[in-house]
C-alpha positions in Angstrom: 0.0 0.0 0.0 1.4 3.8 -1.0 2.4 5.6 1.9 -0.4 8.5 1.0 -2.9 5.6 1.2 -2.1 5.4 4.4 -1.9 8.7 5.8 -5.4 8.8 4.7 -6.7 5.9 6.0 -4.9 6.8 9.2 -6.9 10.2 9.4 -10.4 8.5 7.9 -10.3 5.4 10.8 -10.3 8.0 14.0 -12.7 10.2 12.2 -15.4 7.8 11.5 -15.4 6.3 14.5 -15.6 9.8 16.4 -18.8 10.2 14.0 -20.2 7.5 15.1 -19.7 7.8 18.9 -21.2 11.2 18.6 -24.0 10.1 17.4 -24.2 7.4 20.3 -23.4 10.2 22.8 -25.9 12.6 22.0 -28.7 10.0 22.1 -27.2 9.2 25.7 -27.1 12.3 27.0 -29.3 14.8 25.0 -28.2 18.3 23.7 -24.5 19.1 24.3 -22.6 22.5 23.8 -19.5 21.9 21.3 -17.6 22.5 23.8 -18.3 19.8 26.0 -18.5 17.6 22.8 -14.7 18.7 21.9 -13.5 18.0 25.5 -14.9 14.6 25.5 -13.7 13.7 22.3 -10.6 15.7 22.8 -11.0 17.6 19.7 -11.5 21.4 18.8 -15.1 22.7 18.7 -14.7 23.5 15.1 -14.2 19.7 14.8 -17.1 19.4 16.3 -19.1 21.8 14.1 -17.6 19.7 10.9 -18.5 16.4 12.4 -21.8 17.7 13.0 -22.3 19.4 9.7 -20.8 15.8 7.9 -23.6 14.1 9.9 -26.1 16.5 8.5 -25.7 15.0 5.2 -25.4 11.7 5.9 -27.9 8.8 6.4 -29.7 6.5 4.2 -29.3 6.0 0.1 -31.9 8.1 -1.5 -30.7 11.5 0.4 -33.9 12.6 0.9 -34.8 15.0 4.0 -36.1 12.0 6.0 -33.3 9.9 4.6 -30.7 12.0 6.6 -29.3 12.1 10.0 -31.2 15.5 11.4 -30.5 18.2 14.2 -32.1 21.4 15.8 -31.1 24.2 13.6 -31.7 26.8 16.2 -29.7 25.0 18.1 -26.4 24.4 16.0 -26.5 28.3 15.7 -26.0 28.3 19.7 -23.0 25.8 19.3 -25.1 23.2 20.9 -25.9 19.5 19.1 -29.4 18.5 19.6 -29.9 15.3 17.5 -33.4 15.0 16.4 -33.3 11.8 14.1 -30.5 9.3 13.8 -31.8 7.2 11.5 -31.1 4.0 13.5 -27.1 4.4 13.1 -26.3 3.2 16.4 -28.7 0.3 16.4 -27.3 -2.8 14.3 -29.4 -5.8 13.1 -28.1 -9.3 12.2 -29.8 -12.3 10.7 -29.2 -15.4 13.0 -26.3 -16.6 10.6 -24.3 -12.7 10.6 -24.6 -13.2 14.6 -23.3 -16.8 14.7 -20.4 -15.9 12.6 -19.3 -13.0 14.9 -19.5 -14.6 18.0 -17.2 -17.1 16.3 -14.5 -14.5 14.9 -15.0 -12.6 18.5 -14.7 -16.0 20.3 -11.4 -16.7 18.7 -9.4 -13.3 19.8 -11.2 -13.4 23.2 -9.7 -17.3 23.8 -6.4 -16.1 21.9 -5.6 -13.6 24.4 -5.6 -10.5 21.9 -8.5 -8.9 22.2 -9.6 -5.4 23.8 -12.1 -5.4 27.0 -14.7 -4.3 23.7 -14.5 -7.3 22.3 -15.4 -9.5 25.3 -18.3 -6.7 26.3 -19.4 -7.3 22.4 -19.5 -11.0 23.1 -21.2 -10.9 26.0 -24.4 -9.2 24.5 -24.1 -11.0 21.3 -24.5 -14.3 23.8 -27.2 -12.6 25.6 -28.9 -11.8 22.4 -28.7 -15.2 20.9 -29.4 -17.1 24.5 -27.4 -20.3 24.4 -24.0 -19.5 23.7 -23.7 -21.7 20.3 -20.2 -21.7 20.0 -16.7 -22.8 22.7 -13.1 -21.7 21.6 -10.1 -23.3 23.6 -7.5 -20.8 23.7 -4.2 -21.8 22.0 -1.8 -19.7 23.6 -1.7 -18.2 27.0 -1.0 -14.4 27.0 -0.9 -12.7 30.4 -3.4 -10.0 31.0 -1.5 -7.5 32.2 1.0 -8.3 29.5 -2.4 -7.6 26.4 -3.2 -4.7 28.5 -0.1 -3.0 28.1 -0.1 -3.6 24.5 -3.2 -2.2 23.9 -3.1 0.8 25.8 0.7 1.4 23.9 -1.4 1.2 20.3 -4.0 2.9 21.3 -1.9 5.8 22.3 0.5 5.3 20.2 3.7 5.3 22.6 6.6 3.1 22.6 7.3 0.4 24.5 9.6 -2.0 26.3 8.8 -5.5 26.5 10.7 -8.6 27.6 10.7 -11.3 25.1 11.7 -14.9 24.7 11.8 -15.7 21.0 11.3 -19.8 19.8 14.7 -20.5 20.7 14.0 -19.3 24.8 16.8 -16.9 24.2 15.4 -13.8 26.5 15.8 -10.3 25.2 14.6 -6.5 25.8 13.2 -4.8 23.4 12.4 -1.3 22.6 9.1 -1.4 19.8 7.1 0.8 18.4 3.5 -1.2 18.4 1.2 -0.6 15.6 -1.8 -3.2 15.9 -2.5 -6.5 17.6 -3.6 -9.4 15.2 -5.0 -12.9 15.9 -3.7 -15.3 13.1 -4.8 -18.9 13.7 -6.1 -18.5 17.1 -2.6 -16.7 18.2 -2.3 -12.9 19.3 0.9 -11.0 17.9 1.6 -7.6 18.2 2.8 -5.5 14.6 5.5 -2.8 15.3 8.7 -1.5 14.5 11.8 -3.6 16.4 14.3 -0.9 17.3 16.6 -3.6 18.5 16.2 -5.2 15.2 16.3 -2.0 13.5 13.0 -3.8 11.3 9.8 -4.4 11.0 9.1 -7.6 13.5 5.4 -9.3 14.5 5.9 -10.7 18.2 3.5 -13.4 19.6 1.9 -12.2 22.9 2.4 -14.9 24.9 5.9 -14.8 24.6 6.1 -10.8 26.2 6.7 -11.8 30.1 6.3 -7.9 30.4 5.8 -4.3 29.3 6.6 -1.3 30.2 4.5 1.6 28.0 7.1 5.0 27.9 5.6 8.2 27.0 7.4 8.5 24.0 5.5 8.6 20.6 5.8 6.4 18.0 7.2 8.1 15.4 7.1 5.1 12.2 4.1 4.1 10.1 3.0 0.6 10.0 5.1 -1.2 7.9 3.5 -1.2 4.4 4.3 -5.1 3.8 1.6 -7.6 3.7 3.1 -10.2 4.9 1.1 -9.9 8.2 -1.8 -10.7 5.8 -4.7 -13.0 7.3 -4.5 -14.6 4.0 -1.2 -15.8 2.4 -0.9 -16.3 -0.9 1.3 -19.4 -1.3 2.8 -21.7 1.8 6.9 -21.4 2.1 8.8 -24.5 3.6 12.3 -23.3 4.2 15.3 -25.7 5.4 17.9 -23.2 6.8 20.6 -23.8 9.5 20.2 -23.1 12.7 22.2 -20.3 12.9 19.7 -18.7 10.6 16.9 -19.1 12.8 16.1 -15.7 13.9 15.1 -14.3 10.7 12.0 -16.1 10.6 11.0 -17.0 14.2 8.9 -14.5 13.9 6.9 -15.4 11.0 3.1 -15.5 11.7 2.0 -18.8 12.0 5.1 -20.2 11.8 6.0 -23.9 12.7 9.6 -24.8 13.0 11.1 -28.2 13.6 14.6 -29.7 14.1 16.4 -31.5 11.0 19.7 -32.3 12.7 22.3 -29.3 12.5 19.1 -27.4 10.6 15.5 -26.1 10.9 12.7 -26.7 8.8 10.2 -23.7 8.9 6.6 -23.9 7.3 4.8 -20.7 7.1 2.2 -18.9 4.9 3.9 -16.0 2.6 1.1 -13.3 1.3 4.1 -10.8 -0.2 6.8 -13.2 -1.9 8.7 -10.2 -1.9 8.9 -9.0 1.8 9.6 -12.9 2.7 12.0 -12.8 0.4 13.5 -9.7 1.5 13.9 -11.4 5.4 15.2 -14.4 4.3 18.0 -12.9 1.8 19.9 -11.6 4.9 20.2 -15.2 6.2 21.5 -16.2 2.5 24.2 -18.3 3.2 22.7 -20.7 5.6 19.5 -21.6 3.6 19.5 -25.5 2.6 15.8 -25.5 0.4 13.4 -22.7 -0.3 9.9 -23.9 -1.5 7.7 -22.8 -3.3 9.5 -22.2 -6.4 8.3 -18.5 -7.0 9.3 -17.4 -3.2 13.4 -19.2 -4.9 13.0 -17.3 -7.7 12.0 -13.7 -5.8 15.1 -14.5 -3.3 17.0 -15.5 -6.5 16.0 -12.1 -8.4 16.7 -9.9 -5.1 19.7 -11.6 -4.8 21.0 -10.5 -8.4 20.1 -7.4 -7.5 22.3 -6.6 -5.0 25.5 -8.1 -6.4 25.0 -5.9 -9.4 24.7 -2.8 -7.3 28.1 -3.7 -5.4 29.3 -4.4 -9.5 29.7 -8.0 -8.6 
């Protein structure tokens, strides 16, 4: 993905969702002056008065004036927000099927470990809704709550951390990270960010961080724009490499490595041939067998590359 495609998703994401908690908030709690609106969303007030004014011409297709969200003129002149039709935005209806298949996806972070207090309230009221609970996760990894806390509270404010981290080989390391999102791939929570110690891009499984410690210091890189954190890989790499080798792909998502003797075998699913590629390139020399043959033939291509920039 571009870099400007994500600067503007990064703006859109914080914006809708501010949309639609104002819209929750004023059928909560009534009228509210901008100003109060702009404190608790900690925005200006003439954010508030674009918010509103979006709102104002948005609701259901047709765009008709009952199709539209609606507020109290006189009262937008007085820099208050008095919502007089919502048009059902913060109520959401799903067939028996849509509500089955969410409490499966939400079951799955919850049990992983990964998931925000809002997903286990969200599951809660879906089970309510539905009465018997239809569906039971077991948890394949074990992530300590104080541990996901941490994490989340670091994305969500966007601050670096440090976290203690045993990697597959129990070697035990601090780490300085800059965390981007948390992702549940196959039932296990890792976090995205930027590895400081690394210098790289690195996704580190939950239940491996024995601690964290959030900093107030922002984080200052983008997420990486790679997608080979994808829930859905492309093609599925088995690499034979020694063991020497290992930490370049440890941290694969979904990764399963076994012992071969002085070497490793790794199997892993690859959705950007060329980022995988890119990782395992640095660990050249000590790579045995590369399958599939299009993730040998990107390492092979990368590989030419750089000898002919050093004129080899």
């Amino acid at each position: 993905m571009p870099r400007w495609a994500w600067v503007v998703a990064e703006r859109a994401l914080p914006r809708v969702t501010r949309l639609l908690g104002l819209v929750a908030y004023l059928e909560d709690n009534g009228p509210t002056p901008f100003g109060d609106l702009a404190a608790h969303f900690d925005v200006s007030v003439e954010q508030i008065r674009e918010d509103v004014n979006t709102l104002w011409v948005s609701g259901l297709p047709g765009h008709m004036t009952g199709d539209l969200i609606d507020f109290d003129f006189d009262a937008f002149e007085q820099d208050i927000a008095s919502l007089t039709n919502s048009q059902g935005v913060t109520q959401i209806r799903l067939s028996a099927r849509e509500a089955v298949a969410l409490v499966g996806s939400l079951s799955t972070i919850v049990a992983s470990g990964g998931a925000p207090r809002a997903a286990e309230t969200a599951l809660a009221k879906l089970g309510e809704a539905l009465g018997d609970d239809p569906i039971t996760v077991v948890s394949v990894s074990s992530v300590d709550p104080t541990v996901s806390t941490a994490v989340f509270d670091a994305v969500s404010r966007r601050r670096v951390a440090e976290v203690d981290y045993v990697d597959a080989s129990d070697r035990s390391t601090t780490r300085a990270i800059e965390p981007h999102r948390v992702v549940t791939i196959d039932g296990v929570p890792y976090v995205e960010c930027f590895c400081r110690r690394a210098d790289d891009y690195r996704t580190l499984r939950l239940d491996r961080i024995s601690a964290v410690r959030v900093s107030d210091e922002a984080v200052l890189r983008p997420p990486s724009d790679a997608g080979a954190f994808s829930l859905e890989p492309t093609l599925q790499a088995r690499v034979v490499i020694a063991r020497s080798g290992r930490w370049a792909i440890e941290d694969f998502p979904s990764v399963t490595i076994e012992d071969s003797g002085d070497d490793i075998v790794a199997t892993f699913g690859v959705a950007d041939a060329t980022w995988a590629a890119a990782r395992l390139l640095a660990v050249a020399p000590h790579l045995r067998v590369i399958e599939p043959a299009a993730l040998a033939e990107e390492l092979a291509a990368q590989a030419r590359a750089v000898l002919a920039a050093h004129g080899a």
